[in-house]
Structures are given as C-alpha cells and as structure tokens.
VOGU-3710 file (C-alpha; in Angstrom, 3 decimals, decimal comma):
1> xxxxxxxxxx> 0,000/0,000/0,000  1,130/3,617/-0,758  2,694/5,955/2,197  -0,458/8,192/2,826  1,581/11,062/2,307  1,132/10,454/-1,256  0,415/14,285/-2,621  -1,774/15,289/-5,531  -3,107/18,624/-6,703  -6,722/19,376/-7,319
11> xxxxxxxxxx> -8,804/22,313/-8,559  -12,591/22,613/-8,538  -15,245/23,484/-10,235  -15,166/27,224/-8,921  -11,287/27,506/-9,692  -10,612/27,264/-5,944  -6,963/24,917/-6,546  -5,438/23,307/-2,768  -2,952/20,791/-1,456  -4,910/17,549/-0,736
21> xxxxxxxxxx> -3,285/14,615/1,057  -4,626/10,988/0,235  -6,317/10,549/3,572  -8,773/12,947/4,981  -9,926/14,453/2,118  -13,223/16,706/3,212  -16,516/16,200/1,455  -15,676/19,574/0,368  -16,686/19,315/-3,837  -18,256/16,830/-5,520
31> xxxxxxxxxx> -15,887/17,148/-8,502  -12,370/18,394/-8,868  -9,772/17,758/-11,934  -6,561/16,465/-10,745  -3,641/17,942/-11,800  -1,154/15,128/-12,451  2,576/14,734/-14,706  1,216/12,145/-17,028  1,241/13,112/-20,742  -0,209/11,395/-23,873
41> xxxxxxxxxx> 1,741/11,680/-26,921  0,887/14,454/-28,359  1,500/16,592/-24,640  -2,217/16,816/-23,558  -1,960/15,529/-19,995  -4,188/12,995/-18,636  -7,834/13,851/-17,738  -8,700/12,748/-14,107  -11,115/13,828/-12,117  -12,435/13,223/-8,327
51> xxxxxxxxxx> -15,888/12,837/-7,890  -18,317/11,919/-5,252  -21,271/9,508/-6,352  -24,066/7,812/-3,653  -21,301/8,933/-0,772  -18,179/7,571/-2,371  -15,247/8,905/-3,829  -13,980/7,667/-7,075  -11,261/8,627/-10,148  -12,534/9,014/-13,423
61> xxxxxxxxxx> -11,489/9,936/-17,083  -15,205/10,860/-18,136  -14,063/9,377/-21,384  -11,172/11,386/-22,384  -8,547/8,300/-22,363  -10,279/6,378/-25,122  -11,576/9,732/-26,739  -7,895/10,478/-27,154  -7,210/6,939/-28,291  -9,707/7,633/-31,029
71> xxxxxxxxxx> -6,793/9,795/-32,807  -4,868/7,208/-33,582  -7,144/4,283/-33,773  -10,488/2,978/-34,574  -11,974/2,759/-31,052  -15,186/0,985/-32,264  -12,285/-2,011/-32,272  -12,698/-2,151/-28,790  -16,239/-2,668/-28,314  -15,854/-6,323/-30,611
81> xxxxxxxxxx> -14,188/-9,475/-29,877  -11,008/-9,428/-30,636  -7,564/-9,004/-29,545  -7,845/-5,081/-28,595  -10,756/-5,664/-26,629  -9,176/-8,935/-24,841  -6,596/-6,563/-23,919  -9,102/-4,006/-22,745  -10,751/-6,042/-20,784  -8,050/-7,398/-18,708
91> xxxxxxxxxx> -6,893/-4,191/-17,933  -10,368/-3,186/-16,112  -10,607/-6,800/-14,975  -6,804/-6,666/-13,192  -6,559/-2,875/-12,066  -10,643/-2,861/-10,781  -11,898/-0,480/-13,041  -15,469/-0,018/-13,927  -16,104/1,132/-17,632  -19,763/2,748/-18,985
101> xxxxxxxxxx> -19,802/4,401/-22,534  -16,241/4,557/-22,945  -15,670/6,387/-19,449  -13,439/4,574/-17,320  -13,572/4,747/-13,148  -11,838/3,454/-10,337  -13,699/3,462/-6,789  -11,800/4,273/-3,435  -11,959/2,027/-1,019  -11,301/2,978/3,013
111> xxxxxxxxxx> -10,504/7,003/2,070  -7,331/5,503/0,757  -6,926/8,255/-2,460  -3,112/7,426/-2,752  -3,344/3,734/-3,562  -6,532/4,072/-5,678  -4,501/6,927/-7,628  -1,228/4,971/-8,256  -3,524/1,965/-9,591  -5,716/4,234/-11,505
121> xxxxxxxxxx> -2,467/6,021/-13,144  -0,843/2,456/-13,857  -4,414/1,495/-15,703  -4,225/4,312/-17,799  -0,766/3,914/-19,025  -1,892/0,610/-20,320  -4,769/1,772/-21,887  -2,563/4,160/-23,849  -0,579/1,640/-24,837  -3,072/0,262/-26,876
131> xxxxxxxxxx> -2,047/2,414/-29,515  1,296/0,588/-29,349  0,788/-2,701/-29,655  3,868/-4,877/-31,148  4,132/-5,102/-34,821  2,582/-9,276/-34,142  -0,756/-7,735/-32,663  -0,906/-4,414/-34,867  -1,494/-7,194/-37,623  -3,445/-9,503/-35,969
141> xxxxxxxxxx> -6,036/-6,979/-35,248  -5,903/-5,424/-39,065  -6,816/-9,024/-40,309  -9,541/-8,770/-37,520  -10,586/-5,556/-38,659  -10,865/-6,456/-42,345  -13,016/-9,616/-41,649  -15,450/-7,469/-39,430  -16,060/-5,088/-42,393  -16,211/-7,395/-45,081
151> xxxxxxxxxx> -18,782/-9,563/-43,036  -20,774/-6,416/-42,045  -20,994/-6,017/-45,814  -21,307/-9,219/-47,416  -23,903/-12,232/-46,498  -21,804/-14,999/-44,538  -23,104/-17,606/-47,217  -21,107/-16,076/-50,326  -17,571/-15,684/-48,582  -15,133/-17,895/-48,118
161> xxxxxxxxxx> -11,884/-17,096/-46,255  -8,798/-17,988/-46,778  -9,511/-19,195/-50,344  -7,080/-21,668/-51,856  -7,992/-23,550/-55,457  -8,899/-27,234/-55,496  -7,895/-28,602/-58,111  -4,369/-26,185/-58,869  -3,265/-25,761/-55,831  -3,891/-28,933/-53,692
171> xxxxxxxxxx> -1,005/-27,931/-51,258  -2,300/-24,594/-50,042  0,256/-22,491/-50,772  -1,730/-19,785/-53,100  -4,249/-17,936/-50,257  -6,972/-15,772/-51,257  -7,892/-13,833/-48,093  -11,727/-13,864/-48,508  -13,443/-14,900/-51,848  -16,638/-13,606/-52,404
181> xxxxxxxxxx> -18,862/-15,814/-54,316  -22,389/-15,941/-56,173  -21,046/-14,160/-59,369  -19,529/-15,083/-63,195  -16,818/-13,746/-61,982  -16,007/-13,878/-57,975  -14,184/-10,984/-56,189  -11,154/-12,189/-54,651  -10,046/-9,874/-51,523  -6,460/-9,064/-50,529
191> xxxxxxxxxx> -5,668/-7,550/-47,479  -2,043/-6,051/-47,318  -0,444/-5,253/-44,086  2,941/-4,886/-45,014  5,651/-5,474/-48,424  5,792/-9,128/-47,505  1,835/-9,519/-47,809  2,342/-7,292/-51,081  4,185/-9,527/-53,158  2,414/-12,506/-51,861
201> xxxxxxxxxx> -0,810/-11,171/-52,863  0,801/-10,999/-56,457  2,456/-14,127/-56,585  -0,857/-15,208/-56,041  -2,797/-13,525/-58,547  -0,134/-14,525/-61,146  -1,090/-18,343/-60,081  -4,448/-17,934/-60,650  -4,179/-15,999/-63,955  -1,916/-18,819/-65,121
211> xxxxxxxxxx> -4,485/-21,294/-64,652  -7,054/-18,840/-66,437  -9,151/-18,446/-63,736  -11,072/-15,740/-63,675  -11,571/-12,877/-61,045  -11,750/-9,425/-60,121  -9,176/-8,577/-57,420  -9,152/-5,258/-54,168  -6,543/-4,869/-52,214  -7,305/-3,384/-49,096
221> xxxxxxxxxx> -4,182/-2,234/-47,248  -3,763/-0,844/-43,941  -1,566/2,178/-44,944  -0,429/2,213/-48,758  2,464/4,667/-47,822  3,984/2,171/-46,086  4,815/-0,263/-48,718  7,427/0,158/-50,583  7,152/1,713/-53,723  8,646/-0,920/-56,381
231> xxxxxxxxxx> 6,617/-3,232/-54,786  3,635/-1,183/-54,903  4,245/-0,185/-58,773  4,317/-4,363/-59,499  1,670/-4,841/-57,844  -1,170/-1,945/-59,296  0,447/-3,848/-62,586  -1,473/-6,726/-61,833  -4,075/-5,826/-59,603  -7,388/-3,682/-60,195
241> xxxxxxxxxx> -9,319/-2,224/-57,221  -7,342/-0,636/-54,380  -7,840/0,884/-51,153  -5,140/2,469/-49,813  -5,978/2,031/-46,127  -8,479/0,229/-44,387  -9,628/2,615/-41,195  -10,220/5,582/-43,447  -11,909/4,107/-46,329  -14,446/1,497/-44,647
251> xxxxxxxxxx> -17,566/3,391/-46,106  -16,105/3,013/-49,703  -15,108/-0,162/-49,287  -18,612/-1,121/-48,410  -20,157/0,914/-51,039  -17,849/-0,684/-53,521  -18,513/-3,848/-51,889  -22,401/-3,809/-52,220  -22,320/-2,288/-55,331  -20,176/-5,687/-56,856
261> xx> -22,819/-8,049/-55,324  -25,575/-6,914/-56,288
//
C-alpha cells in the first residue's frame, strides 16, 4: 500500500486549486480535476477527475482516455471481440476499473486516495498503450478488422476465407484472403499489411491468372504509404481495385462492396 503522504493537486469546479493529502480528504466538492505529470503523446496531460457519487469517492477519465485513443485508432475495435478488446478487458478486470460508454472509473476504497490513484495512473498507461501494440498484434487486429467489415458487408453464405484452389493448388500455398462468391466472376479480396503480404498477394494472382481463372481482385491495405514503392508499382500492374488504407476508407469499401454483389 502507498505511504499516505502520497500528494496530488486538485482544482474545482469554482477555480478554488489546494494541497490535498490521500487521507482525509473533506466532502468539500463533488468534482475536482486532478492535476497530475502524465502526458499522452501528443503533450495533452491525462484527464482525471475526483468525484463523489451515492457517498463515495472515485477517479474518473469521463471518457477522455479512449476519446484520445480515437486519434490514432479505430476505437469501435474495442467494443468487438477481438484481440484489442481482450486486452481491454483485462486491464479493467486486473486494475478494478469499472467502464460505462467509454468512461473509465476506479472506486476508493477505506478514504485511501493514494493507492486508488497509483492503480488508476498504472491502468491508464496501459490503456494508452493500446495504440502501441507490437508489430505481431498491430497485424493480428488489421486481419480482424478487415473480416469485421467485409462480413458487415457481405452475407456470410457467399464468402469464403482464406480461399485456396482445389484442383491447382492442392497444397495450399496460393491464399486468397476472402473470396466472395455468387457471381460469373467472384471478387477475390487481398488484405495487405505490409511489403511481404504485397508480393504474396501478387504471386498469387499470377497463379491464378496462369491457370485462367477468372476474377476481379481489391486490395485493401492498412496504410499504402507504407509499402514500398517498387513493390507497390508491381503490384497496381497486376491488380485492379485498391484501397489504400483500411480505417479511413471502410464506407467506400462497403459501397464498392455492395455495389459488386448486387
């Protein structure tokens, strides 16, 4: 447990700012914003505030933690099952937060402000971090990402994931990452994370032109910039449709999308 001399600097609604120490805090306000070191990225420093609900005292971000997560990322990610909101979870589960509509809260148990503020702190800085996953994850959760939209936008019963051909390709070693089906000619979908994915994605499409199959191809990458640009100019040789990054184009993509199918 933290020393209760554990200092922290508040200021209330009025403006009136004083020196609180972690035990014996008066039932003075029923909100003040906390004043505290801890910076995101970009130099905006945490929002925490101290508030008094049903006579108890808790820490709260009223939402400005994922709000500022939302510059960097596609929050809605952590509202579905997947590997952000895993993470997510555990973090509330571990540090006992409570979360409602995005806000995130941690009560204070026996007037002890100093422990509940260290814990809340620690909570947040993994929060943040989920802007920083590894390289492993950050692709994980794009493949995640680009199944959700294509199966928000495409009946279950016409795609098939992970397409490989049957009868050229008996080994597995050509993938398709979601066919979409019902049509003379089927709409095979590439999503491209990285160079690696790039020139995979057109090995592939060379395969299946060899063995005249017929197809129209989108490439949906996660950020087109990225990939280098030799690899990108070989690749636009073969393929039609692309998107050059999947979090700011998901309403074209789905327009495009249900446009094909229909």
């Amino acid at each position: 447990m933290l020393c209760c001399l554990f200092l922290f600097f508040f200021q209330a609604e009025d403006g009136i700012r004083d020196l609180v120490r972690s035990r014996g805090l008066g039932d003075v306000y029923k909100r003040q914003r906390i004043f505290n070191p801890y910076e995101f990225d970009d130099g905006d420093h945490f929002s925490i505030f101290l508030k008094k609900e049903n006579g108890h005292w808790k820490f709260t971000d009223e939402a400005h933690t994922i709000m500022h997560l939302s510059y960097d990322m596609d929050v809605s990610a952590l509202k579905k099952e997947g590997t952000r909101q895993k993470i997510l979870t555990n973090i509330i589960s571990n540090f006992g937060l409570d979360e409602y509509d995005g806000s995130l809260s941690i009560r204070i148990e026996s007037d002890d402000f100093g422990s509940a503020f260290y814990n809340y702190i620690h909570a947040l800085i993994k929060v943040t971090d989920l802007s920083y996953l590894s390289k492993e994850i950050v692709r994980s959760t794009f493949y995640e990402d680009f199944r959700a939209l294509i199966r928000e936008t495409v009946p279950e019963e016409r795609l098939t994931f992970d397409f490989t051909h049957p009868d050229y390709d008996k080994e597995g070693k050509y993938v398709v990452d979601c066919r979409i089906n019902g049509m003379p000619k089927p709409i095979f979908l590439f999503a491209v994370p990285n160079d690696s994915k790039c020139k995979d994605a057109m090995i592939t499409m060379y395969c299946f032109n060899n063995w005249g199959v017929k197809y129209h191809s989108v490439a949906i990458f996660e950020d087109q910039e990225q990939i280098n640009r030799r690899v990108l100019a070989q690749f636009s040789d073969i393929g039609e449709k692309q998107f050059s990054t999947l979090l700011s184009n998901k309403e074209r993509i789905k327009e495009y999308l249900s446009e094909r199918i229909a």
